[in-house]
C-alpha positions as CSV (number, residue, x, y, z in Angstrom):
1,X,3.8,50.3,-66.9
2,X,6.8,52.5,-66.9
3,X,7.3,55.8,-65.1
4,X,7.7,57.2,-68.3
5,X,4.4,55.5,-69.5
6,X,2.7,56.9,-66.6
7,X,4.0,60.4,-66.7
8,X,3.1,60.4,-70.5
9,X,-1.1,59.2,-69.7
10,X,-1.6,60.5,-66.3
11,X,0.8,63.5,-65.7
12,X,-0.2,67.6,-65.3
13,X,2.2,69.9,-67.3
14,X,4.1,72.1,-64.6
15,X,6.5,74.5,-64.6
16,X,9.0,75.1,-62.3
17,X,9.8,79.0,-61.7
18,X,13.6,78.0,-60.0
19,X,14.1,81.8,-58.5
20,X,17.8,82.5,-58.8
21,X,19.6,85.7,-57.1
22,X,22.0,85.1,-60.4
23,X,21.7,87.9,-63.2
24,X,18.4,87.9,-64.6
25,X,19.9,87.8,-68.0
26,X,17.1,89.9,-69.4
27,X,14.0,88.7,-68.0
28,X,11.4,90.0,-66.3
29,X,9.1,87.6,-64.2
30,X,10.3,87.6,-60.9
31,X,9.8,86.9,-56.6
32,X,10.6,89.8,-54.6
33,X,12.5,93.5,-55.2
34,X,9.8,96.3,-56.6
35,X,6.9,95.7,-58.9
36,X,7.3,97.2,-62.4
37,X,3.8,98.3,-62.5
38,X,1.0,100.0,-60.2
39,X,-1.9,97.8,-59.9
40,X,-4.2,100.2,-57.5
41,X,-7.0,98.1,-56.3
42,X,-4.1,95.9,-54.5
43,X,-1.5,98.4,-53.8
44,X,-2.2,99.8,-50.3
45,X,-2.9,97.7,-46.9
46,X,-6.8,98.2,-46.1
47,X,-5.8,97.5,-42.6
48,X,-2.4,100.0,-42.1
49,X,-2.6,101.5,-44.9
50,X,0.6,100.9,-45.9
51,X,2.0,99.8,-49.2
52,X,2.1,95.8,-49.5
53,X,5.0,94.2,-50.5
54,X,5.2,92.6,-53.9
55,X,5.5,88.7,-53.6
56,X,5.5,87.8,-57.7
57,X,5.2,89.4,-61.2
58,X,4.6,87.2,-64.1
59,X,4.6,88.7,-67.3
60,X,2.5,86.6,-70.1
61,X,4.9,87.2,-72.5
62,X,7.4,84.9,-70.9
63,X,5.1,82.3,-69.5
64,X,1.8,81.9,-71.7
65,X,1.5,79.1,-69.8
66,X,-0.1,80.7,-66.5
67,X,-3.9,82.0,-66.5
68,X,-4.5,85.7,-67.8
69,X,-7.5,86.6,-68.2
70,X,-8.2,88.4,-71.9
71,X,-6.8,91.5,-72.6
72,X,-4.2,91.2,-69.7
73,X,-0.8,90.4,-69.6
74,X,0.8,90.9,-66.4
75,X,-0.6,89.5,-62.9
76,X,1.1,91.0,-59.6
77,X,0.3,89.3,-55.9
78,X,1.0,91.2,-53.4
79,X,0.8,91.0,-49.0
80,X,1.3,93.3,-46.1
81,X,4.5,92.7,-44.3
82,X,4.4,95.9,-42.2
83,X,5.2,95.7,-38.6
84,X,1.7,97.4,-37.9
85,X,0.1,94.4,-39.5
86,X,-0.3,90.7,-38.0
87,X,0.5,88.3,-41.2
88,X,1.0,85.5,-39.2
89,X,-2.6,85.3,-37.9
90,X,-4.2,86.4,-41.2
91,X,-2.2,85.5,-43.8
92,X,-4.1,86.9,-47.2
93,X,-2.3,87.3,-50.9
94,X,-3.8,89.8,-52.9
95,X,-3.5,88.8,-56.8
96,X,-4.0,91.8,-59.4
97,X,-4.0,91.3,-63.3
98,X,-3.7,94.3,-65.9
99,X,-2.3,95.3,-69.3
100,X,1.4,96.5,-69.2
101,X,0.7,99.4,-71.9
102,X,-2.5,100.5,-69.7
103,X,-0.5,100.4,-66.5
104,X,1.5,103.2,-64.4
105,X,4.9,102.4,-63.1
106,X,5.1,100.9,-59.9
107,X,6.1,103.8,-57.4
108,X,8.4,101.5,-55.6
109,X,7.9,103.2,-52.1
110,X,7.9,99.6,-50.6
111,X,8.2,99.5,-46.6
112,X,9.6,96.3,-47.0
113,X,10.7,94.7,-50.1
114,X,12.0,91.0,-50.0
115,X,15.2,89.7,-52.6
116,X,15.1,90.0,-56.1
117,X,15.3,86.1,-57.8
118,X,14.3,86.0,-61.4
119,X,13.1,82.8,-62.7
120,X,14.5,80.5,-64.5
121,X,11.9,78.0,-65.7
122,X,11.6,74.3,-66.0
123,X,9.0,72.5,-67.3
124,X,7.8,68.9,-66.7
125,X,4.8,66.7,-65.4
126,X,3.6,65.6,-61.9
127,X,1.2,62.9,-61.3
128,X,-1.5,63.9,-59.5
129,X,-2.2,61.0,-55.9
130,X,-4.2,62.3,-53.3
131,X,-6.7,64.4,-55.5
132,X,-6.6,62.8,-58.8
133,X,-10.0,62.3,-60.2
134,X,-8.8,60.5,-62.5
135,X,-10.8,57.2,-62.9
136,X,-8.1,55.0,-65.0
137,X,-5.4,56.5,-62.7
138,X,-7.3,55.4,-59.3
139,X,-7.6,52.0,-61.3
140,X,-3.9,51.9,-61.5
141,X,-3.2,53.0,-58.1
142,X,-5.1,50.2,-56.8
143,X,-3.3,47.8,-59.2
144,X,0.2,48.3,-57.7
145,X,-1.0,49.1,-53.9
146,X,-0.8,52.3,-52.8
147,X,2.8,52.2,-51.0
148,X,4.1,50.7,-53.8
149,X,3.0,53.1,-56.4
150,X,4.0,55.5,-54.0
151,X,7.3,54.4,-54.0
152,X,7.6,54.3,-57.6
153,X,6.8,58.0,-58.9
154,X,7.4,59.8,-55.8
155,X,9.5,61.8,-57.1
156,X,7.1,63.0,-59.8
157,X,4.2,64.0,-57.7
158,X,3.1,67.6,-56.5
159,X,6.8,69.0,-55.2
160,X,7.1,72.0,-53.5
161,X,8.7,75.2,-54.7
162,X,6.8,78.3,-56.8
163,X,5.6,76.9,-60.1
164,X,3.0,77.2,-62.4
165,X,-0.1,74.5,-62.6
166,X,0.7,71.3,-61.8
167,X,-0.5,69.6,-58.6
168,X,-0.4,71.3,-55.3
169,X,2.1,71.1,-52.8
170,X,0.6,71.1,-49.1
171,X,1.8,70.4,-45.7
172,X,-1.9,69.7,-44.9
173,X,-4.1,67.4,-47.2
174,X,-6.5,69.9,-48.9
175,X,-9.2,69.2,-51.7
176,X,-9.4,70.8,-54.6
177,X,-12.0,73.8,-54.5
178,X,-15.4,73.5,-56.4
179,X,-17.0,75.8,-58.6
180,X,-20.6,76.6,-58.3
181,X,-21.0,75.8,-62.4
182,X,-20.1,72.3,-61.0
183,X,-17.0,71.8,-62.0
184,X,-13.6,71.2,-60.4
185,X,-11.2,74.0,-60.7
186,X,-7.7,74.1,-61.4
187,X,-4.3,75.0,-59.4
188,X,-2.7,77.0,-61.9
189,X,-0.2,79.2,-58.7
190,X,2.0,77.9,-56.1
191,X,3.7,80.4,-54.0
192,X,6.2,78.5,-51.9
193,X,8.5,79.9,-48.9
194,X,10.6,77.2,-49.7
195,X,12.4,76.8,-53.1
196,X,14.1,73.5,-53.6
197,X,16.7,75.0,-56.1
198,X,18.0,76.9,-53.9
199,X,19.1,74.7,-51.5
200,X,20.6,71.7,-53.4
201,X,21.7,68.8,-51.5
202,X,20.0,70.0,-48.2
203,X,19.4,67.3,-45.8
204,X,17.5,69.0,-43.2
205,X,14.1,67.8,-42.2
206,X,11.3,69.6,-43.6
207,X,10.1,70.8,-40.1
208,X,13.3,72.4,-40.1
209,X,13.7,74.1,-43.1
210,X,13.4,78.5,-43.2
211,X,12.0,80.5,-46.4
212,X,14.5,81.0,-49.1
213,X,14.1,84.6,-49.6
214,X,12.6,85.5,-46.4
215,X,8.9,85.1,-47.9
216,X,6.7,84.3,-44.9
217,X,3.6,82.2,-45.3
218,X,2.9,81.3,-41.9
219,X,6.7,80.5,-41.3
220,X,7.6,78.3,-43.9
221,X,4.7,77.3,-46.3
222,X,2.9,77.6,-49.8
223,X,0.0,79.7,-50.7
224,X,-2.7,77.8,-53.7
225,X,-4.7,80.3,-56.6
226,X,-7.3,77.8,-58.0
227,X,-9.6,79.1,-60.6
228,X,-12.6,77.7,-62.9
229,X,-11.1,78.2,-66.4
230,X,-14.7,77.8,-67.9
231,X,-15.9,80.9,-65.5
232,X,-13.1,82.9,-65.7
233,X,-11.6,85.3,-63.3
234,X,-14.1,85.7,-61.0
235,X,-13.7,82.2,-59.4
236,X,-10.3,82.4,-58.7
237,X,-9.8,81.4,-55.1
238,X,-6.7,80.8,-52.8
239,X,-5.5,78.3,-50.0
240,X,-2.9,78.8,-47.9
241,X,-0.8,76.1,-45.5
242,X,2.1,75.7,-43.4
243,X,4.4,73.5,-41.5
């Protein structure tokens, strides 16, 4: 069978968000630089009280794609980054969905406030591997050997890099989360320090890489939201890893 064969029957649709520092060129879905809106439940620090800094905005309207909940169409995450807090030791994204004409403008009195890089989207597929669950894929797997098929697709598995569904990236091996109805739930967020289109033609070893736009998840790193889409919002859950 093909790569193309394989991507076709076994592949998850992705997209890749590809922040650029280039002119946004009239989007609005973005990493970094001041939220549009004021999402109050995860605005302010429950530990400093400070005002977290906005990590990513995604507004429905460009990307249908991602998970909104119904009647929403905005979703804003959110961390501290205030010297008074230590993120390194508890690292926790806070993710905050609303309705754009219910919202107040963000009152953009960030204490820090990391680059503005707009998106600029790519879809494709990645094959799942270590968590597939896929009967007729494991089937296949075992057909070529594992090294082989490995060898074959591996550059069409779970990459690294903020995206949209698709398969996890992870330092560490993680397994998907359950729900309590029973069923498996689905990666539909990656938040990645590292953005691979940013760094074209980089050699470096992936121990030695440093975040792209200064975005911290336990140094360099991605940070998971997983949710039920049977259950709805309240089973979305996140995992975090690191280098």
């Amino acid at each position: 069978m093909r790569t193309g064969e394989i991507l076709d029957n076994y592949g998850v649709q992705v997209t890749y968000l590809n922040p650029s520092i280039a002119p946004s060129l009239g989007r609005k879905s973005k990493i970094g630089g001041y939220e549009s809106f004021l999402i109050e439940g995860i605005d302010l620090c429950h530990s400093c009280g400070s005002k977290r800094t906005a990590i990513i905005e995604i507004f429905k309207q460009e990307h249908p794609e991602c998970y909104f909940p119904s009647g929403c169409d905005y979703l804003l995450v959110k961390t501290c980054y205030a010297s008074t807090c230590d993120f390194d030791d508890d690292i926790v994204f806070y993710i905050g969905y609303g309705n754009s004409s219910n919202l107040n403008l963000s009152n953009q009195m960030n204490e820090v406030v990391l680059p503005v890089a707009f998106f600029e989207p790519q879809m494709a597929k990645e094959i799942p591997l270590t968590n597939s669950h896929n009967a007729e894929l494991d089937s296949l797997i075992v057909s070529y050997g594992r090294s082989e098929f490995e060898e074959l697709m591996h550059s069409h598995f779970g990459m690294i890099g903020t995206k949209l569904n698709g398969e996890p990236f992870a330092f560490q091996e993680q397994e998907t989360p359950m729900c309590t109805c029973g069923e498996r739930k689905d990666h539909f967020l990656q938040i990645s320090s590292y953005e691979p289109n940013m760094h074209v033609g980089d050699k470096r070893k992936y121990w030695e890489w440093e975040p792209s736009l200064g975005l911290y998840i336990g140094g360099v790193g991605n940070y998971h939201y997983y949710i039920c889409r049977t259950c709805g919002e309240g089973t979305i859950e996140a995992k975090w890893d690191s280098i």
